[in-house]
C-alpha positions as CSV (number, residue, x, y, z in Angstrom):
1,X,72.3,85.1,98.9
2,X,73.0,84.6,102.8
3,X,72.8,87.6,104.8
4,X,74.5,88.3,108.1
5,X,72.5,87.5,111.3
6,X,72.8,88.3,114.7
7,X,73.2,85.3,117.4
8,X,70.3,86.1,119.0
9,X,68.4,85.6,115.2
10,X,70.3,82.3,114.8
11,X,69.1,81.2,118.5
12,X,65.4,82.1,117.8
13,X,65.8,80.1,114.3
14,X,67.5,77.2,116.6
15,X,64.5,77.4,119.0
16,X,61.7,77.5,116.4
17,X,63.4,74.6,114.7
18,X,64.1,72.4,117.5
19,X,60.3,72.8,118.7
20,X,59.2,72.1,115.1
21,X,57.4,68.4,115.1
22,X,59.1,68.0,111.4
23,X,63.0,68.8,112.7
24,X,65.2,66.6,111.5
25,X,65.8,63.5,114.7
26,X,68.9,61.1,115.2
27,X,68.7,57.0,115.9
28,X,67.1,57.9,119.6
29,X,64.6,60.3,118.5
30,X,66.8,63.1,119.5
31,X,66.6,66.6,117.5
32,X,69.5,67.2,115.4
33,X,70.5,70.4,116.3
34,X,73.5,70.9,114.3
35,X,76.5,69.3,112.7
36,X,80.5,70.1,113.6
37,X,82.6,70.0,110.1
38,X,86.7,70.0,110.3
39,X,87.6,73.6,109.0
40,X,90.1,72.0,107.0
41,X,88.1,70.5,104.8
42,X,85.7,73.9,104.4
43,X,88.8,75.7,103.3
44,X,89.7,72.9,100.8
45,X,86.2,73.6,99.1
46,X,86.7,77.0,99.4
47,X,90.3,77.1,97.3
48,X,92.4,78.0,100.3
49,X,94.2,74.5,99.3
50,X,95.2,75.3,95.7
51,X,91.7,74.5,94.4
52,X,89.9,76.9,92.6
53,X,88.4,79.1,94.2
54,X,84.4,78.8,94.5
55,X,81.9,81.4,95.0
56,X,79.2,79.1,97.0
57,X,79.3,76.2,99.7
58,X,76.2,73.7,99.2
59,X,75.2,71.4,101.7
60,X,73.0,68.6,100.9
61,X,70.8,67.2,103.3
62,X,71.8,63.1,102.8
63,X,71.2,59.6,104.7
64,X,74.5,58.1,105.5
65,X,74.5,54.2,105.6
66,X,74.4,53.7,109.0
67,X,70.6,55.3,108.8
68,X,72.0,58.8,110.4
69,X,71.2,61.8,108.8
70,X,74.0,63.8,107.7
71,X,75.3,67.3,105.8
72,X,76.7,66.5,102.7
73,X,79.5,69.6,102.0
74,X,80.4,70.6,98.6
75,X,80.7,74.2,96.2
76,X,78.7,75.6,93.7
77,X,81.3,76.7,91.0
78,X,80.9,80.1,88.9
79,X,79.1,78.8,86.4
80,X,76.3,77.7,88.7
81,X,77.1,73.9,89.3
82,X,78.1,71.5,91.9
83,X,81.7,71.0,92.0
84,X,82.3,67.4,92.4
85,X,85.7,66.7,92.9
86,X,85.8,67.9,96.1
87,X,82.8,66.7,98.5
88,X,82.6,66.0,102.2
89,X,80.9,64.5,104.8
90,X,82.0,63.2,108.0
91,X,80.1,65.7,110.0
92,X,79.8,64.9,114.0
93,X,75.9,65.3,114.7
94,X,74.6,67.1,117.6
95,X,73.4,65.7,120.2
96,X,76.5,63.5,120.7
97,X,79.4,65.9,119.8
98,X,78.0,69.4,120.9
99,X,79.7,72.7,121.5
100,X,79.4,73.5,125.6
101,X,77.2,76.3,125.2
102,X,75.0,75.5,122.7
């Protein structure tokens, strides 16, 4: 189960992954540091859009088809399985569409 950090925790984890030889890396060899999903579409997987409502997000770790590597955002449903019906992707990758202070 995920546990509360503090940002400083998430920075040192951001820091110790980004200087990691094995961290994930975009078209121009750039470390992916992070991916920006529409909080519209988290609530839809989370039931705040008249779908049930699901314990667990899941992200899976995918290739998109233009080579890019991408989050792909779904549930895990009570009874311990992906939820299908409801699946997103369309993450904007950083480097390219970063937050100013990160």
């Amino acid at each position: 189960m995920s546990q509360p950090i503090t940002w400083a925790d998430a920075q040192s984890y951001a820091s110790t992954y980004q200087n990691d030889s094995n961290a994930f890396k975009n078209a121009n060899n750039d470390v992916l540091k992070g991916f920006s999903v529409d909080a519209n579409h988290v609530k839809t997987i989370l039931g705040l859009s008249g779908m049930p409502t699901v314990p667990t997000l899941f992200i899976i770790m995918g290739i998109n088809p233009a080579g890019e590597f991408t989050p792909v955002i779904t549930a895990i449903d009570g009874n311990n399985n992906i939820t299908t019906g409801v699946v997103f992707d369309m993450a904007m990758p950083c480097p390219s569409a970063c937050p100013n202070n990160f």
